[in-house]
GULUMDO-541991 format. One record per residue (C-alpha): residue in one letter; x, y negated, z negated. Coordinates in steps of 0.1 Angstrom, whole numbers, padded with zeros to 4 digits, always signed. Example, Ala and Ser with C-alpha at 12.3 -4.5 7.8 and 13.67 -1.06 7.14 Angstrom:
# GULUMDO-541991
a+0123+0045-0078 s+0137+0011-0071 
This chain:
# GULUMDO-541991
x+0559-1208+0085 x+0594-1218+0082 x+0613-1216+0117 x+0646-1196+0113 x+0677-1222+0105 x+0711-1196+0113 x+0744-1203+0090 x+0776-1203+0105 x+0790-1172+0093 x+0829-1169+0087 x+0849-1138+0090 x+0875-1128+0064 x+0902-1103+0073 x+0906-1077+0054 x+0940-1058+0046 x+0943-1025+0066 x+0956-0993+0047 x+0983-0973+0067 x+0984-0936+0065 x+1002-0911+0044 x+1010-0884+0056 x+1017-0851+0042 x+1034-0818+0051 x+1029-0781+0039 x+1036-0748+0055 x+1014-0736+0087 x+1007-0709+0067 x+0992-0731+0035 x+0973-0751+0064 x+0959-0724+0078 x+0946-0707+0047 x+0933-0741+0036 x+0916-0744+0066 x+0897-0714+0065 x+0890-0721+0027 x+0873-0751+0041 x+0855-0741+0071 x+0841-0710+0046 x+0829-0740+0017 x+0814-0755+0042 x+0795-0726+0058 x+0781-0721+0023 x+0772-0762+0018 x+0748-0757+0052 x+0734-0726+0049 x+0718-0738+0009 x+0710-0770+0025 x+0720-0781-0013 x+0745-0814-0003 x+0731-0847-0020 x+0719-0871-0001 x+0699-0891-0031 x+0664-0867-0020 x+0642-0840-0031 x+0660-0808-0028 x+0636-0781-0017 x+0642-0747-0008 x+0629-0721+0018 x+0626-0685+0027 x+0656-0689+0048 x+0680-0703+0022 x+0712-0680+0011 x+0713-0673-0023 x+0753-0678-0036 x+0764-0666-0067 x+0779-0688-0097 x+0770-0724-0099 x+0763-0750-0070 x+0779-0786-0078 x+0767-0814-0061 x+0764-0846-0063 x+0767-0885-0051 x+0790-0912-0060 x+0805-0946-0058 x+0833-0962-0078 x+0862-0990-0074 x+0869-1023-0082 x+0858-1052-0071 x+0872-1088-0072 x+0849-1117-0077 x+0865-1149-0063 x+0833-1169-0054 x+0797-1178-0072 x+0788-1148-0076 x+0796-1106-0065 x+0771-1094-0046 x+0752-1115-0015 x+0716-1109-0027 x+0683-1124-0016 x+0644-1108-0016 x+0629-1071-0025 x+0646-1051-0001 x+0675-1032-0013 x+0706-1054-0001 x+0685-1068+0024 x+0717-1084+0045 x+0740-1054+0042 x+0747-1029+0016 x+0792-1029+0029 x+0809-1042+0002 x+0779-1053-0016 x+0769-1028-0039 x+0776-1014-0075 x+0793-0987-0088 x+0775-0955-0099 x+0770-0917-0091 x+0745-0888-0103 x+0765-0849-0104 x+0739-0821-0101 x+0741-0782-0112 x+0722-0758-0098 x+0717-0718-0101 x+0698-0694-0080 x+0681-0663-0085 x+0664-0641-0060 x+0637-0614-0070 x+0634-0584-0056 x+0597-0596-0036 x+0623-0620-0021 x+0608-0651-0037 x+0643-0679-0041 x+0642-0697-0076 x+0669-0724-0085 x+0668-0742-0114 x+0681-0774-0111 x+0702-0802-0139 x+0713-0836-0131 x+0726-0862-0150 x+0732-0897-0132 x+0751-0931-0143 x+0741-0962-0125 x+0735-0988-0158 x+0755-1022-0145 x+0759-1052-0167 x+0735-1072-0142 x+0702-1051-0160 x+0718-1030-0185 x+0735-1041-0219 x+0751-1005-0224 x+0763-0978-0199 x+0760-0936-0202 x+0750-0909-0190 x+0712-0899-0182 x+0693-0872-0173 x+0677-0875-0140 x+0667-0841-0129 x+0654-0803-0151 x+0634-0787-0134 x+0627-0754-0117 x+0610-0742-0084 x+0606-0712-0063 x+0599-0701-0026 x+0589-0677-0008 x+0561-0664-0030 x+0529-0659-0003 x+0537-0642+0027 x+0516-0661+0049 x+0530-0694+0037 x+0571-0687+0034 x+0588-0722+0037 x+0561-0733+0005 x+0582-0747-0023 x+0564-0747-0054 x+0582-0769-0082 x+0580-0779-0119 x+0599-0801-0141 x+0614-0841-0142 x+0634-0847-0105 x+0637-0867-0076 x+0603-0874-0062 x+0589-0891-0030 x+0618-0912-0022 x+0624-0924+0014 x+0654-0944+0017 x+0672-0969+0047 x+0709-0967+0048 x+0721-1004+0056 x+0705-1020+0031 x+0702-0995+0003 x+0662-0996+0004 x+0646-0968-0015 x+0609-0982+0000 x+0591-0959-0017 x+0597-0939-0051 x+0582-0919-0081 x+0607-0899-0095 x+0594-0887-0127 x+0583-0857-0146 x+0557-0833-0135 x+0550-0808-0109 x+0541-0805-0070 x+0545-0781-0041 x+0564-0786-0004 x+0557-0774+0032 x+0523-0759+0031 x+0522-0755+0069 x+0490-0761+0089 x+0511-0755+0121 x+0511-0789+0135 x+0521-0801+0102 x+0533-0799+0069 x+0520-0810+0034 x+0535-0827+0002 x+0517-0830-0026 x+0528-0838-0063 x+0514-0851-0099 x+0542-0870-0119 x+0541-0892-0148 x+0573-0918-0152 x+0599-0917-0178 x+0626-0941-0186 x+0658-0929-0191 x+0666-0902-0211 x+0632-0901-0232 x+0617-0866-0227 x+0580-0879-0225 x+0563-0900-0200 x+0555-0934-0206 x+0514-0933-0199 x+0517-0943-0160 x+0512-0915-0135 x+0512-0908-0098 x+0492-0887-0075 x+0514-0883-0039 x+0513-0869-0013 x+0526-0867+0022 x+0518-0853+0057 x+0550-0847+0077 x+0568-0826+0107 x+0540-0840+0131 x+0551-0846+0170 x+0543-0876+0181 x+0554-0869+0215 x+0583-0903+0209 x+0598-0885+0177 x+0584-0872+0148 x+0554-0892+0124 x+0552-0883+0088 x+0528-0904+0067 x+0526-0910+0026 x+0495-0916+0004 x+0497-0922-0029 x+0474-0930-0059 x+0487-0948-0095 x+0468-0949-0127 x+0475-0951-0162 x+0465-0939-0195 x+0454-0961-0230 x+0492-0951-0234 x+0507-0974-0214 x+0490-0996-0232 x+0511-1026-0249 x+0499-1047-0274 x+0494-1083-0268 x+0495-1078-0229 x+0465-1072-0200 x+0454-1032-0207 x+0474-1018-0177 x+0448-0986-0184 x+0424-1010-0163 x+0446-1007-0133 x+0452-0988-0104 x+0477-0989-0069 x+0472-0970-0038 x+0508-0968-0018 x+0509-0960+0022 x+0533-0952+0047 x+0544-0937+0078 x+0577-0931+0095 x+0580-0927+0134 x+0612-0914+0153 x+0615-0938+0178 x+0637-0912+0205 x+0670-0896+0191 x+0685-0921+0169 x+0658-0953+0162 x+0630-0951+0135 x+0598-0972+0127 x+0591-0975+0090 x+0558-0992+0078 x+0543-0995+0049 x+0513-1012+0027 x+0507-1015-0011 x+0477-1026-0031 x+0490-1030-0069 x+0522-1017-0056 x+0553-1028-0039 x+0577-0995-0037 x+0559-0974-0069 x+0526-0969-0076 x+0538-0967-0114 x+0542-1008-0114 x+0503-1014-0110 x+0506-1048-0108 x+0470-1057-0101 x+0462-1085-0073 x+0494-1076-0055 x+0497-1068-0019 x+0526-1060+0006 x+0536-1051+0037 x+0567-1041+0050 x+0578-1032+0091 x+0614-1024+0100 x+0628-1010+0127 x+0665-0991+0128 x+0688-0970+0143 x+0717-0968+0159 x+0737-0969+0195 x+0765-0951+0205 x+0784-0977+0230 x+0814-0948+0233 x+0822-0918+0216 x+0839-0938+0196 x+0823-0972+0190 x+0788-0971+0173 x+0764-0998+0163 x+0741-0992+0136 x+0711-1019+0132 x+0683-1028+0108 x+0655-1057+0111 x+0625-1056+0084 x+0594-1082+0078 x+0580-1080+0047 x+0552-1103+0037 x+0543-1104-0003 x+0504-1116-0015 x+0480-1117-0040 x+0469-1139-0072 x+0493-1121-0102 x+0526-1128-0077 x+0543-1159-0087 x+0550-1173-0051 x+0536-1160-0022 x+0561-1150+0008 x+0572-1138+0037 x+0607-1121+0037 x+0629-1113+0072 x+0664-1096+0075 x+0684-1081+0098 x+0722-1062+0098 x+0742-1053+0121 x+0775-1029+0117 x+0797-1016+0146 x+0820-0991+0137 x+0855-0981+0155 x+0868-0946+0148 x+0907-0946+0155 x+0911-0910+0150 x+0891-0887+0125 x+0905-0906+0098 x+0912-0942+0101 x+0882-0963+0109 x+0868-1004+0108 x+0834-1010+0101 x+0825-1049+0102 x+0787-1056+0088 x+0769-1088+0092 x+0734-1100+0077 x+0714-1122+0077 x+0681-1130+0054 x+0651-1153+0047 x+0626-1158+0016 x+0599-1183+0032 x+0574-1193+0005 x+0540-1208+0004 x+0550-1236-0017 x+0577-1248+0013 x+0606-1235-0006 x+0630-1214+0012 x+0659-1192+0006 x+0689-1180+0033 x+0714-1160+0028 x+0742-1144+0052 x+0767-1117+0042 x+0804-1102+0065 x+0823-1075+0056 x+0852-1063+0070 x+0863-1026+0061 x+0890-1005+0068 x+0884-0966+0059 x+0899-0933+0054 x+0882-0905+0059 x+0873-0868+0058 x+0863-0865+0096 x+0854-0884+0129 x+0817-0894+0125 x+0805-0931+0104 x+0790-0904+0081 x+0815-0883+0074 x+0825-0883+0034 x+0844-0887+0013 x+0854-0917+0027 x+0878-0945+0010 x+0873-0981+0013 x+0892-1011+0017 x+0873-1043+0023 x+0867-1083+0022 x+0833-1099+0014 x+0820-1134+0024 x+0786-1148+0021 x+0760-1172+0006 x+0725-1176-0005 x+0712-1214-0002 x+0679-1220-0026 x+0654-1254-0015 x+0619-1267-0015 x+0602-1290-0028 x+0594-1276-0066 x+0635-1264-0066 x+0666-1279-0072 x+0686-1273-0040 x+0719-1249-0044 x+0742-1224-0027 x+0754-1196-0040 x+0789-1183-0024 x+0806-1150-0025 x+0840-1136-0021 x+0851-1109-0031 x+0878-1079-0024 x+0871-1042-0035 x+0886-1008-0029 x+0866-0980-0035 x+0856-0944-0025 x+0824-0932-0019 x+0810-0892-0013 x+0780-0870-0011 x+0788-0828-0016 
């Protein structure tokens, strides 16, 4: 095992924005104001704000009239003056940081309600997402992510039970610093939600993937499932099983039969006190999908993060992961390690600066190694006091590197700088 080498990491200062500030009447701010407090009032009660996850309903959700918009999104520029623009190294989202190192894109949802007179909720749901970038795709455009339908409810003894139908989000847990969907299945199908056994809570769902904006699946399915809303005394546990197979459809000419194949996926999550979380997980055929099957393959991935709260308004968020990545159809066996680190100063409950540092390793079998480090310093504007508050606006400064060696690879490094502006929101 290679020992950790650490890189020097330099700090580039980024250009702060100053304020604007505005003026209307008292009496326009006051009627705004309560527009706002009563938009927002609606947003919490549906529980319907984006946050890139399943949306499911309960008994207790208010039904509103007209449409629901929601949605995610990123967009700005983003000046390349080094190697390359983004700081990337191993499997794990943007393993040293996801500040100032990720792509535009966004996904706008549409949703309607209907409640029956047995008081069962329905919604039916339509999303259409845009997240093709020139590093993977050739073209750009819109696709449609989500159309489907569900309801709530329905049995008396089981209320918060979300029964659903259609092509959505599906089993997706997500880390925030480095962008790191570790496990998910969206696709087309249909599953329930909260069957409650009192000290827990069931998931359970049959999908099949799709790519893009074909309207079949492709031949690969999923069975999933998981067990969640469990207290574990420390915090809360929810675990994930999940079972991958494929049809003579997925089937490609000239290529192993992938119908031979199958992947089991599982996980568990553990809320380590108020604001820390243990995530672990191992895959057999799979990394992060069960849809991949990709036969003598194994991983396992630990992290821990969270988040400290020095003062009200200086807070340090933190991730470290270990992932280790086996088995005879993998190129290169290795071990991967990151961490991030990124305190956050709120001047007032606007202005903010966020500084993020990483740090990653690729250590492989063969002796070759990979390192990479990432800074980012970001001045923000913002709608409220909190490092989540959104929409938010972005000013920031990027400076890293990624050195390759070993002894079956030409020795290189890889440096990034780059300067960007852009916004980012979930409604």
């Amino acid at each position: 095992m290679q020992k950790f080498k650490l890189l020097p990491i330099t700090v580039a200062v980024a250009a702060s924005l100053a304020s604007i500030s505005s003026f209307a009447a008292e009496t326009d701010l006051a009627a705004l104001e309560q527009r706002i407090q009563e938009l927002e009032s609606q947003v919490g009660d549906i529980k319907y704000v984006d946050d890139q996850q399943q949306a499911v309903l309960t008994a207790e959700t208010n039904v509103p009239d007209g449409i629901v918009f929601s949605g995610y999104a990123r967009y700005g520029a983003h000046y390349k003056s080094g190697d390359e623009r983004y700081v990337d190294i191993g499997t794990t989202g943007r393993s040293v940081g996801r500040l100032g190192n990720e792509a535009n894109g966004g996904e706008v949802q549409f949703a309607k309600f209907f409640q029956a007179d047995n008081g069962a909720i329905w919604d039916i749901v339509f999303m259409a997402d845009h997240w093709e970038a020139d590093a993977w795709a050739d073209d750009g455009g819109l696709s449609m992510k989500k159309m489907y339908a569900g309801v709530t409810n329905v049995f008396e003894s089981q209320p918060e039970l979300y029964m659903w139908a259609g092509r959505d989000f599906h089993q997706r847990p997500q880390q925030g610093l480095n962008d790191y969907f570790w496990m998910t299945h969206d696709g087309q199908g249909a599953g329930f939600n909260n069957l409650d056994f009192g000290g827990a809570k069931l998931d359970m769902g049959f999908v099949g993937q799709v790519k893009g904006g074909l309207v079949n699946d492709n031949g690969r399915y999923a069975i999933t499932s998981k067990l969640h809303s469990i207290n574990a005394g420390i915090g809360q546990l929810d675990l994930y099983a999940n079972y991958g197979f494929a049809s003579d459809e997925a089937d490609e000419v000239g290529k192993p039969k992938v119908s031979d194949e199958t992947a089991y996926l599982l996980g568990a999550t553990l809320g380590l006190g108020e604001s820390n979380k243990l995530v672990v997980k191992y895959g057999d055929g799979a990394d992060s999908s069960v849809y991949d099957l990709k036969g003598d393959y194994q991983t396992l991935y630990a992290s821990v993060e969270g988040s400290y709260a020095a003062t009200d308004n200086f807070i340090i968020d933190y991730l470290v992961s270990y992932k280790d990545n086996s088995g005879s159809d993998l190129d290169r066996e290795n071990t991967e390690y990151a961490g991030i680190v990124r305190p956050q100063y709120q001047w007032d409950d606007v202005h903010s600066t966020w500084l993020e540092a990483g740090y990653g390793m690729v250590d492989y079998d063969d002796d070759g190694e990979e390192n990479a480090w990432k800074v980012t310093l970001s001045q923000n504007v913002s709608l409220g006091g909190l490092p989540w508050s959104r929409p938010m606006l972005r000013f920031y400064t990027t400076v890293g590197d990624v050195e390759t060696k070993g002894n079956t690879v030409k020795t290189t490094n890889v440096d990034t700088l780059s300067f960007g502006a852009m916004f980012e929101a979930w409604w």
